[in-house]
C-alpha positions, 0 to 999 in steps of 0.5 A: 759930181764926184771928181777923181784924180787917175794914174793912167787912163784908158778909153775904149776896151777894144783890141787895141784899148785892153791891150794897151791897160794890160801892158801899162799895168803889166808895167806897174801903173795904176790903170782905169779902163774906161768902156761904155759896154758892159764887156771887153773886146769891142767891136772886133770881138762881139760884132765883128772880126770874130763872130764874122769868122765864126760863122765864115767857118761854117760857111766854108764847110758848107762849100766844102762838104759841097765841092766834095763831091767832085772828090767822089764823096756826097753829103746831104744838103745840110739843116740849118738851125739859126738859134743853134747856128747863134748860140754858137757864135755868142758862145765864142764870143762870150768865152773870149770876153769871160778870159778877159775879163779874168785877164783885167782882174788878175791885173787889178785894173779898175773897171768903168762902165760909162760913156767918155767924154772930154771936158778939156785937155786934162779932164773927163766926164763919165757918164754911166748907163743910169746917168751917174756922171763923174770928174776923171783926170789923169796922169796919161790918158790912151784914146782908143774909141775905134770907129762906126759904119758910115752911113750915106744919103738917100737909105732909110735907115730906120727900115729894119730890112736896112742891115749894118755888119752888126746887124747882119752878124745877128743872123736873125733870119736868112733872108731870099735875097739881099743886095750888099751896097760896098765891095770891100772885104765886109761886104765880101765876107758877108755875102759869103757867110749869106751866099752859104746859107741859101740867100741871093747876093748883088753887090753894088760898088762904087769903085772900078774894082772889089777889095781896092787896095788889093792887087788886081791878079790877087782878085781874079780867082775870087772875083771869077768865082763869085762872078758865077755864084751871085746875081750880079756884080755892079762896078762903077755903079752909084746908089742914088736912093733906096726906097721901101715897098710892100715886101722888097726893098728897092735900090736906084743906082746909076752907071754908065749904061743908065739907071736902073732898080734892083729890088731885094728882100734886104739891103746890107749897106758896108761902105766903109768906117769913120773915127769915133773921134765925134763921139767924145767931145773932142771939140771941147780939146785941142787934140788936133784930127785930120780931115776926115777926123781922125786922130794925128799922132806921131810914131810913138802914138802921143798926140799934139797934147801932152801926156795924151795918145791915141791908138787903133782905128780913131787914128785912121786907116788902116782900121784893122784890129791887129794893128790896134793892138800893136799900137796899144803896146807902143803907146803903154809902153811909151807912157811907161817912159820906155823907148819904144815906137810903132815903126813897122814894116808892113802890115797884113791885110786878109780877106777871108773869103773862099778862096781868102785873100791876103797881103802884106807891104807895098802892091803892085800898084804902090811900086808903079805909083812910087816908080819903085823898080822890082822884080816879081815872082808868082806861083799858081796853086794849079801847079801845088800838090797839096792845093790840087789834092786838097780840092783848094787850087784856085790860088796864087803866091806872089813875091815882090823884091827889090830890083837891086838889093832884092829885097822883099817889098810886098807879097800875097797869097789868095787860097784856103788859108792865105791869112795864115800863110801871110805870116810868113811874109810878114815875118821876111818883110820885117827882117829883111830878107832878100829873094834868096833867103826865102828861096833857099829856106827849106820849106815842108812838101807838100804843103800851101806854105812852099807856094811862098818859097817858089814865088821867091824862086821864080823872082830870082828864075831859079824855080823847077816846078814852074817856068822861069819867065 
């Protein structure tokens, strides 16, 4: 076995792995990217965050075309073409990946395709795709290995009808019927894309609400939307079993009223991600990981081990690509002996359903469950010039602040296009600022963006286009 001795090592080329190689070797490292896949990106980029959001696109002008007709303006039902429908995603997806790819040449970063593993605190075995293996050890090793789905007992996962997020963004077929077991944000963005195209949806979710972490008035305009488009909506309900037949799958699950069986032409199973911690050895160091195996760090995202730091998703939640990517600086940076730490105020989560749902810092329910004392402003679209002419008023803004200092703590939006508008607030929340400074900022009329102002002026009961409860 060949043995190499690295400057700075990366595993996994994800948002966070590729960003954290890019900004060490922008800060003159030597870097080795190490990716098991022949491409760049990840999960997020090739079967993920953006071939989701592309086909979500297409879904939304399908429901778009759809609800203009209230406006006056018909379109025909539209032709769905699968293969052009795919071609299009992999084209996204492929010009992405080809610009990184260029990005890692022009920074002379040294590619490996293989597999990591570790064989102990300071040494890694690289397996490639032909079983060629070689002895890599570093100077600074970044982890960014993300996560997988996890998978729950009693579904036969060998049935091709049994369906995982990647599998679904393949978009091989538009099934009859399908029955999504999770009500989290995949789940939901899933069975937006499939509702689009024509297939029936029934969501299975254990808790007592969709998207859990979201607040419940952030919810309701999805939730009483969809609650009218799909089959059924199952909360609190259990999946005991999953069992093949002829042509249907059928899904046992048990509540409160009883149990019962629903049969489907697939089942979409999205309840949840684990760390990829397992998938490299990590047994073999003593790289310390939580109880659910994800990998403990501190602010500046160095582990337990010297000259070691993780980033992104095998850190734990929240298992978003943004924050991967924010963390990957940190962690180069901090191998580059700069004084730099991932502190961050808040950070956004979106739902990119129809009507999206957003939100960024503290919820409701974190104020209530810390005895946080604060004040709250919110906004109906219903009463917002641009959502009512746009056809988009099924939505809400919501500020949060501080009882005493009013400062921001928290805010969302639900609407077309909450995970832009959130910026915004991202922004307040990190800088600081109090109800007035939002408030008093003069935003453009009429746009979705002065929803954001006037939630902030009914906190401080200086709003005139709603009342000052």
């Amino acid at each position: 076995m060949k043995e190499f001795k690295k400057d700075l090592v990366v595993i996994g080329g994800g948002p966070g792995g590729y960003t954290a190689a890019f900004r060490a070797a922008d800060l003159n490292r030597n870097v080795t990217l190490i990716e098991k896949h022949s491409s760049l990106g990840g999960v997020c980029l090739n079967v993920g965050c953006i071939p989701s959001k592309t086909l979500l696109h297409l879904a939304h002008l399908i429901e778009e075309t759809e609800s203009a007709s209230y406006a006056g303006v018909v379109f025909r039902k539209p032709e769905i073409d699968l293969n052009e429908i795919r071609s299009h995603k992999e084209s996204v997806v492929n010009r992405l990946t080809g610009g990184l790819d260029q990005l890692c040449r022009a920074r002379n970063i040294e590619r490996i395709t293989g597999e990591a593993t570790f064989e102990s605190n300071t040494a890694i075995k690289v397996t490639s795709e032909d079983g060629e293996e070689m002895m890599v050890t570093f100077n600074d090793l970044i982890i960014a290995v993300g996560s997988s789905p996890v998978r729950i007992a009693g579904i036969p996962y060998e049935d091709e009808r049994v369906w995982d997020s990647t599998k679904a963004l393949e978009l091989t077929k538009i099934p009859e019927s399908m029955t999504i077991i999770g009500g989290g944000i995949i789940g939901l963005e899933m069975a937006s894309i499939y509702h689009a195209l024509g297939t029936k949806i029934t969501i299975v979710e254990m808790a007592d609400s969709l998207i859990l972490p979201a607040d419940d008035d952030l919810k309701r305009p999805l939730i009483r939307k969809i609650s009218k488009q799909y089959e059924k909506i199952h909360l609190k309900t259990k999946v005991t079993k999953v069992e093949p037949s002829q042509d249907k799958l059928v899904v046992s699950v048990e509540n409160s009223e009883g149990s019962m069986k629903i049969s489907s032409e697939v089942v979409l199973v999205v309840v949840g991600r684990k760390p990829n911690s397992d998938l490299i050895g990590i047994g073999s160091t003593s790289i310390a990981t939580d109880d659910k195996m994800a990998i403990i760090t501190d602010d500046r995202q160095r582990t337990n081990v010297d000259h070691v730091f993780a980033i992104g998703d095998v850190t734990g939640n929240p298992m978003l690509a943004h924050r991967s990517a924010h963390q990957g600086k940190v962690a180069a940076e901090v191998a580059c002996n700069l004084p730099s730490a991932f502190t961050v105020m808040g950070i956004p989560s979106v739902t990119y359903t129809s009507p999206e749902i957003a939100w960024v810092g503290l919820t409701e329910k974190e104020l209530k469950e810390q005895d946080i004392a604060y004040i709250k402003g919110t906004f109906p679209w219903q009463a917002n010039g641009r959502a009512l002419s746009s056809l988009a008023a099924e939505g809400i803004s919501k500020a949060l602040f501080d009882k005493e200092s009013k400062r921001l703590l928290g805010a969302g939006i639900t609407g077309v296009n909450a995970g832009e508008l959130i910026s915004e607030a991202v922004i307040a929340l990190e800088m600081g600022a109090v109800a007035e400074d939002i408030a008093l900022s003069v935003h453009p009329h009429p746009t979705l963006s002065e929803t954001f102002a006037v939630s902030a002026e009914a906190a401080v009961k200086s709003a005139t286009d709603t009342l000052n409860k």
